[in-house]
C-alpha positions as CSV (number, residue, x, y, z in Angstrom):
1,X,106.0,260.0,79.7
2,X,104.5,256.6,79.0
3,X,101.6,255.7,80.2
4,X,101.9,255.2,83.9
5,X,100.7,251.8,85.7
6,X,97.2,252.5,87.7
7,X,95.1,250.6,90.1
8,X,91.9,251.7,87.7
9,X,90.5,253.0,90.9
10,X,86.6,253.1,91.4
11,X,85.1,256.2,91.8
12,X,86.0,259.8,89.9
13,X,88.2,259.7,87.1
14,X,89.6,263.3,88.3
15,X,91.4,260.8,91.0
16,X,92.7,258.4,89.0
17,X,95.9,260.1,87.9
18,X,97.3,263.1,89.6
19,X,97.4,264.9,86.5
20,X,94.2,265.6,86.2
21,X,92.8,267.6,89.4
22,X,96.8,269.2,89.8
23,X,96.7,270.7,85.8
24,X,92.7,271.1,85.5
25,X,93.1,273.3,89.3
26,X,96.2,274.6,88.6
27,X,95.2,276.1,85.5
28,X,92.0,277.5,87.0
29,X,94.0,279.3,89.8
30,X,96.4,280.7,87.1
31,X,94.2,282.2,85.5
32,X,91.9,283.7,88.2
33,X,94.8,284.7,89.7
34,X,95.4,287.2,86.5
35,X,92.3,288.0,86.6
36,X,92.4,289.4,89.9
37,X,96.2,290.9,89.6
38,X,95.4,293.6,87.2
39,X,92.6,295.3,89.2
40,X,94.9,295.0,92.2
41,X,97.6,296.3,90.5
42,X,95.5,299.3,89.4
43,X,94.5,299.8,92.6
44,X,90.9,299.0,92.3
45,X,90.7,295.4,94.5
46,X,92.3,294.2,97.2
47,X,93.0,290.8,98.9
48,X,93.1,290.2,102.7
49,X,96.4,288.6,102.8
50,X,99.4,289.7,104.4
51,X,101.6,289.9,101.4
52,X,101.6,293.1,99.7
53,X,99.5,293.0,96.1
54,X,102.7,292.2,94.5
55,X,103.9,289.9,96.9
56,X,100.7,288.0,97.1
57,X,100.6,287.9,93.0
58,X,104.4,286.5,92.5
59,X,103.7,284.1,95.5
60,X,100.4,282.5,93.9
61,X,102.7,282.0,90.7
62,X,105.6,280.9,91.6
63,X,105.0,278.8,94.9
64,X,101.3,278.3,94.1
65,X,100.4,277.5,90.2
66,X,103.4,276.3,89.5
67,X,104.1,273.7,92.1
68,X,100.4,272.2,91.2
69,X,101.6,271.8,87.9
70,X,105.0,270.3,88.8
71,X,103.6,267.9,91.3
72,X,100.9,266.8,88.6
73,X,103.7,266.1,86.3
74,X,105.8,264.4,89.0
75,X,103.4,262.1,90.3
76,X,102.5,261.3,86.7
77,X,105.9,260.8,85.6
78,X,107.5,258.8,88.8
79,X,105.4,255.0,88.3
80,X,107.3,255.3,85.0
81,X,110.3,256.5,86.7
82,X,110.1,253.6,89.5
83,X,107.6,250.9,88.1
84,X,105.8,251.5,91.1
85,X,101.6,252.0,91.4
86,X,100.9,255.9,91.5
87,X,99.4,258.4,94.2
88,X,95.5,258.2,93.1
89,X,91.9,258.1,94.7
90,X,92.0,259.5,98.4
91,X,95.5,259.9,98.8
92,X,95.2,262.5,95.9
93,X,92.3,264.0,96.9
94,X,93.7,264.9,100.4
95,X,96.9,265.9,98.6
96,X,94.9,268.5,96.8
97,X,92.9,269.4,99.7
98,X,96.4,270.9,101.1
99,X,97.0,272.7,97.9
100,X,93.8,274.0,98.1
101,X,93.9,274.6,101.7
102,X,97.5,277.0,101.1
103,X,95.8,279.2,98.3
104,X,93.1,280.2,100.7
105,X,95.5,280.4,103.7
106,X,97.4,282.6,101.6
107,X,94.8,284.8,100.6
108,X,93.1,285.5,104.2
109,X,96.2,285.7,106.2
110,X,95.8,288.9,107.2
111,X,93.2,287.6,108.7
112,X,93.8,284.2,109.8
113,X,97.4,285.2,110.8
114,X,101.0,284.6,108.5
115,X,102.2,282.0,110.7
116,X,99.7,279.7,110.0
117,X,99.3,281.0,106.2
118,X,103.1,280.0,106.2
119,X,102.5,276.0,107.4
120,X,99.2,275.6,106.0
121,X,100.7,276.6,102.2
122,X,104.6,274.6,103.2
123,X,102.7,271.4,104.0
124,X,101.6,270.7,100.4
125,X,105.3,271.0,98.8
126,X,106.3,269.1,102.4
127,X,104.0,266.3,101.4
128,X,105.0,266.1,97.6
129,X,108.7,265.9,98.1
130,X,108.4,263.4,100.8
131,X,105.8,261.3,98.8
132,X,108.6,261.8,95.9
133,X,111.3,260.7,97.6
134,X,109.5,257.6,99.3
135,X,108.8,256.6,95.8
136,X,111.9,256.9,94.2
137,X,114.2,255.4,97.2
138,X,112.1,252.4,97.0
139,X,111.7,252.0,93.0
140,X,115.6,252.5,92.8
141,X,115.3,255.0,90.4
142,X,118.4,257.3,92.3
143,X,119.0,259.1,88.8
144,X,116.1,261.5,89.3
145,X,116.5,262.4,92.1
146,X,118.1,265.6,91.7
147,X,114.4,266.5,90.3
148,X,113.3,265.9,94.4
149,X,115.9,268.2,95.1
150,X,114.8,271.1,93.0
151,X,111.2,270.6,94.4
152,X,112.6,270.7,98.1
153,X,114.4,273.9,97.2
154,X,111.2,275.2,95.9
155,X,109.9,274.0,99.6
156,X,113.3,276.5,101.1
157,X,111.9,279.5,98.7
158,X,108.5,279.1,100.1
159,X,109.5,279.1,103.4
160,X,111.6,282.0,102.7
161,X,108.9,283.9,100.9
162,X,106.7,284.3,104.0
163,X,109.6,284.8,106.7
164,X,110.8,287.8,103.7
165,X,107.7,289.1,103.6
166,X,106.7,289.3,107.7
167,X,110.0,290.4,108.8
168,X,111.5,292.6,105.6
169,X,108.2,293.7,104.7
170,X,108.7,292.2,101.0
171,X,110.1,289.4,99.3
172,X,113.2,290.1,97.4
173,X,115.8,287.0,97.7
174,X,113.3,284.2,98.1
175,X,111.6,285.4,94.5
176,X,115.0,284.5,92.7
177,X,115.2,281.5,94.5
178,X,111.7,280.5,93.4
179,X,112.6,281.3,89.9
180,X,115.8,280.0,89.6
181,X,114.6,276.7,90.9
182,X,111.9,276.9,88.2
183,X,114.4,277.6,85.1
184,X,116.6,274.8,86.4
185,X,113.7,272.4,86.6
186,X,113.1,273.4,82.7
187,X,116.2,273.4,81.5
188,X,116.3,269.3,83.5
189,X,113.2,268.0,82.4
190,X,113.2,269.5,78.9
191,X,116.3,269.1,78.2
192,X,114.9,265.1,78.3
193,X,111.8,265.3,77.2
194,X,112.2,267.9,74.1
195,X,114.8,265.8,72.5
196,X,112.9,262.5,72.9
197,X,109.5,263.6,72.2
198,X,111.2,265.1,69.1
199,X,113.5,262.0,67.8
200,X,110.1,260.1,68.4
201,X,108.0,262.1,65.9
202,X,111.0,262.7,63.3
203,X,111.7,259.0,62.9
204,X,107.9,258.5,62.1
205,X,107.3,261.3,60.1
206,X,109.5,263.8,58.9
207,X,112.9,261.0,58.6
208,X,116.3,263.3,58.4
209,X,118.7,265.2,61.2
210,X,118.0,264.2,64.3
211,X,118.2,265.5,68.1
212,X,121.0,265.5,69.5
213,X,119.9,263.3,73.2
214,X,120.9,264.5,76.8
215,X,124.4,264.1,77.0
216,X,127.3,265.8,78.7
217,X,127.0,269.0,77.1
218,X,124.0,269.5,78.7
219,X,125.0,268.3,81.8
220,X,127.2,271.2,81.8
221,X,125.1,273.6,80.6
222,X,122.7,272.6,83.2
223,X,125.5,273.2,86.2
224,X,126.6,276.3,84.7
225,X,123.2,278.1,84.3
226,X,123.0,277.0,88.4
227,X,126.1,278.8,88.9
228,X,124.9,282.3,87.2
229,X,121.5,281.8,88.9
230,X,123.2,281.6,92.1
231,X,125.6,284.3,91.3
232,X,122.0,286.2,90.4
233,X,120.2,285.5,93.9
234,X,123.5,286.6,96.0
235,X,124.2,289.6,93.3
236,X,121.3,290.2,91.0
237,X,122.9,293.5,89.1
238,X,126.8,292.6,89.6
239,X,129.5,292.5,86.5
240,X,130.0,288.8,87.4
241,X,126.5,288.0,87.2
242,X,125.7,290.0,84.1
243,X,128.6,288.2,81.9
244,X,127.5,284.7,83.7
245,X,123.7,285.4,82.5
246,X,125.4,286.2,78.3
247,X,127.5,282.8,78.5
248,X,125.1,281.0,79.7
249,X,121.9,282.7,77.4
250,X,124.7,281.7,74.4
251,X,125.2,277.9,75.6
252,X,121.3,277.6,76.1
253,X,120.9,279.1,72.5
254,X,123.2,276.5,71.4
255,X,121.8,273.4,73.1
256,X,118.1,274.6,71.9
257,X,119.4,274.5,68.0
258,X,120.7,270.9,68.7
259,X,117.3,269.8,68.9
260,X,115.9,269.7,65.5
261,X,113.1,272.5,66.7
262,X,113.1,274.1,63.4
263,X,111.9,270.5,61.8
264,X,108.9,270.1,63.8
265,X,106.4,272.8,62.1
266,X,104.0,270.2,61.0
267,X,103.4,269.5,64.2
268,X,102.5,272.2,67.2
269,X,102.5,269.8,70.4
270,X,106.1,269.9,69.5
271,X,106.9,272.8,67.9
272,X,106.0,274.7,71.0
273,X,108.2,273.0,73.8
274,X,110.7,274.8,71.6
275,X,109.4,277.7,71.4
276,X,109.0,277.5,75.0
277,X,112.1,276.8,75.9
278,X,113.5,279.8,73.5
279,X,112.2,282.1,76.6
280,X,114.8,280.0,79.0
281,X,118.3,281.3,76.9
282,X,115.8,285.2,76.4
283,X,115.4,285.6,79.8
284,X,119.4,284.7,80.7
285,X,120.2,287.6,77.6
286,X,117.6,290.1,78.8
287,X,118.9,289.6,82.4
288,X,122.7,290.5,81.1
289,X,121.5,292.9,79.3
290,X,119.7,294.9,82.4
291,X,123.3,294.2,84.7
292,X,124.5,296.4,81.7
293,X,121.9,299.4,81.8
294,X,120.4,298.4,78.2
295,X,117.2,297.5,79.8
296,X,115.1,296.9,83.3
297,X,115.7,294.2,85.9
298,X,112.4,292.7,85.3
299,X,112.8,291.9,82.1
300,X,114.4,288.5,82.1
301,X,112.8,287.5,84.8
302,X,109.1,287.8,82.8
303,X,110.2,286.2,80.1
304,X,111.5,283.1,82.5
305,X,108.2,283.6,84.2
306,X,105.3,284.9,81.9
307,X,107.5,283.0,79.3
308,X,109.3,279.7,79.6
309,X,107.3,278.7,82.7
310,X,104.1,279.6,81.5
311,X,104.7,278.3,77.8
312,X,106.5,275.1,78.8
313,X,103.6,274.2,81.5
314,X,100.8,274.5,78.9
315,X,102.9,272.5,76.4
316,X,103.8,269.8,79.1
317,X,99.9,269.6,80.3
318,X,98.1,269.7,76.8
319,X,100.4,266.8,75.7
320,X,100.6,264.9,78.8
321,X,96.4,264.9,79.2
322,X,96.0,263.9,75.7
323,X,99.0,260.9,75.9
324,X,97.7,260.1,79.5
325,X,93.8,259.5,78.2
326,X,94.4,257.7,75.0
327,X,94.4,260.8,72.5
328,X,96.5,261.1,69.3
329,X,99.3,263.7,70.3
330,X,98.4,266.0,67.6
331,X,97.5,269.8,68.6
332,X,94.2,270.7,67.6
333,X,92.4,274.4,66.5
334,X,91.7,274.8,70.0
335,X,95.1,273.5,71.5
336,X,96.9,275.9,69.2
337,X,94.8,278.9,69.7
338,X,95.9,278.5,73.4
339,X,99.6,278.2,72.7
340,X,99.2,281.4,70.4
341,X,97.5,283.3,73.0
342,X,100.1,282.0,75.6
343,X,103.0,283.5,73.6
344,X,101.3,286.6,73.1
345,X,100.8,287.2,76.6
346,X,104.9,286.5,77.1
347,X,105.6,288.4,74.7
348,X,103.4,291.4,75.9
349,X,104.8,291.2,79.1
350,X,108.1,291.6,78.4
351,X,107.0,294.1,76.0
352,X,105.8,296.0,79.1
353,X,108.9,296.2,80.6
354,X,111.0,297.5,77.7
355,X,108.4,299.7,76.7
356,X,107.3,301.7,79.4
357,X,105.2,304.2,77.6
358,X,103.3,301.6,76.9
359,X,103.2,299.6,79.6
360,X,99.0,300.6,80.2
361,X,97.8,298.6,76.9
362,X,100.6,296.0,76.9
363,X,99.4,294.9,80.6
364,X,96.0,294.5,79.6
365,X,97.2,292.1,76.6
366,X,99.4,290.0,78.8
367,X,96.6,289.8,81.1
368,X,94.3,288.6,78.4
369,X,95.9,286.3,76.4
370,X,97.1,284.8,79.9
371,X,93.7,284.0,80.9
372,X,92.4,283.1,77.8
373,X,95.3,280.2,77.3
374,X,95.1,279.2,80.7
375,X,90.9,279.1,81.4
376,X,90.9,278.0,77.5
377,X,92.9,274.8,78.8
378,X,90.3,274.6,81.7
379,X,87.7,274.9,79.3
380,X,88.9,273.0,76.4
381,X,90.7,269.6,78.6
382,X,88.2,270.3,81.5
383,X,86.1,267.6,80.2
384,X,88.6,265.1,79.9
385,X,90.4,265.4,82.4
386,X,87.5,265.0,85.1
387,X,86.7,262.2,82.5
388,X,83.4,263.1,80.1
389,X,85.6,262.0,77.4
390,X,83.4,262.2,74.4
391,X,82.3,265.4,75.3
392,X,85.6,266.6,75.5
393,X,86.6,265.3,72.0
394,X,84.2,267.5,70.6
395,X,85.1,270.6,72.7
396,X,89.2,270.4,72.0
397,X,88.3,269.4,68.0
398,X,89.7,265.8,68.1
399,X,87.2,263.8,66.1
400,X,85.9,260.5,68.3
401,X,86.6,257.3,67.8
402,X,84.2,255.3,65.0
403,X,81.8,252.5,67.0
């Protein structure tokens, strides 16, 4: 992601880039979110939403933090895509406002009714993928489109979430198409990005074996994990599914170990897309594994979740807010500090679910090192994203620039 062409709008700097408010808001809400799960889960808080506690915390992740993230990356990522001036200043702000609008929606529809929590919250991802797909058709740029496509099937899931939850009383089907929508947009964009943003930095600094780049292997990789995700929403706990999920876990493994990842320890804004993406090929193994009795059904699905999703978006948004505001793309005490509590709450989480005896203490430290990476990236790129940039070089440890 180069920097992307701007109108250098008066006003706000939170405006001028749709990174900025979508990551800085997005990370806020994921981790008050957590922070309001557990007591919920325990019994001890309740929401006024329609969804049930569980179906009110897997919809604020899946079809509410994440697609903030996705569409500040998007719109971030398309004027480089298309050549074309990006979404910024009011346009944004009203965008936002929507996003806004279907987390509160969400939250009082018990009181405020599901119907209207259902178009309130489907107008934001309405809006993004038609915004997308304006912007692309007219910059030409037809070859990532299929990224448009993913989001608009996000858009289907969301839908499906509410009409699953009024009329079925849960979610159930609409949840795996949420997640398998977000693997496949991981396995897409960082299949690109990882290997680029790796070659980059090997060629400067550490000269030797290099990435492999996006090629046709991973093109099939790519359209065979769609085909055991698929196989997983219509079948979740079938044979076919369960030796889908292994074969494609082992082709993920492999594509991962094309990418240099074990050359990039000297530097952690790299090192962790790997690790992030490690969860991707984890969570296709854990899910074979569970079609197979070895473990819970859950247990894939956290690591996709609590793991590549959560991993990969921190790793995506530290990077892109310091290449996007003129930093050096080096992680600093603070950057890695959120990456290691990210993992640990991944880790911990999946922990819970193989380790049920334990489930009580390994809750609490998924819930803590969740919030902790995700308000520690509020806190820490707060700053500088909203644009107090000096001030924010102090608080993420990057020394400022000499007068």
């Amino acid at each position: 992601m180069a920097g992307a062409r701007s109108r250098n709008p008066k006003g706000w700097p939170l405006f001028a880039n749709s990174f900025r408010p979508f990551f800085l808001l997005g990370a806020i809400q994921a981790g008050l979110s957590i922070l309001a799960w557990l007591p919920m889960f325990y019994g001890e808080l309740s929401v006024s939403s329609a969804f049930a506690p569980r179906d009110w915390h897997v919809h604020e992740m899946l079809y509410g933090f994440l697609p903030a993230v996705i569409t500040g990356f998007l719109f971030t990522a398309i004027p480089n895509w298309t050549g074309r001036l990006p979404i910024q200043g009011t346009s944004l702000g009203a965008l936002l406002v929507v996003w806004l609008g279907g987390r509160v929606a969400v939250t009082l529809s018990a009181d405020t009714g599901w119907a209207l929590a259902l178009v309130v919250d489907a107008a934001f991802l309405a809006l993004v993928v038609a915004a997308a797909t304006r912007e692309i058709i007219a910059g030409g740029n037809w070859r990532n489109l299929p990224v448009v496509m993913l989001v608009l099937m996000l858009l289907a899931g969301n839908v499906g979430f509410h009409l699953e939850a009024h009329y079925q009383g849960a979610a159930d089907i609409s949840i795996r198409v949420g997640v398998s929508v977000v693997v496949l947009l991981i396995a897409l964009i960082g299949g690109r990005i990882i290997p680029s943003f790796t070659r980059n930095w090997l060629v400067k600094f550490n000269p030797g074996r290099l990435p492999v780049p996006f090629g046709r292997f991973d093109g099939a990789v790519i359209g065979c994990s769609a085909l055991a995700l698929i196989a997983w929403i219509a079948s979740p706990l079938s044979t076919i599914t369960g030796v889908a999920m292994a074969l494609v876990g082992a082709l993920h493994l492999v594509r991962l170990a094309r990418w240099a990842g074990d050359r990039t320890f000297r530097e952690r804004l790299l090192l962790i897309l790997h690790v992030g993406y490690l969860f991707v090929p984890l969570g296709f193994l854990l899910h074979a594994m569970a079609v197979f009795g070895a473990l819970p059904p859950s247990a894939g699905l956290h690591a996709w979740m609590a793991g590549a999703a959560g991993t990969m978006t921190l790793a995506v948004m530290t990077r892109a807010s310091l290449g996007h505001t003129g930093q050096a793309l080096t992680a600093s005490p603070a950057t890695q500090g959120i990456y290691v509590a990210v993992i640990v709450a991944a880790l911990a989480r999946v922990a819970a679910v193989v380790l049920p005896a334990h489930s009580d203490a390994l809750l609490h430290i998924a819930a803590c090192g969740w919030v902790i990476a995700f308000l520690g990236f509020a806190i820490a790129f707060g700053p500088l994203l909203a644009g107090a940039r000096m001030r924010a070089l102090a608080i993420i440890g990057v020394p400022a620039p000499a007068r």
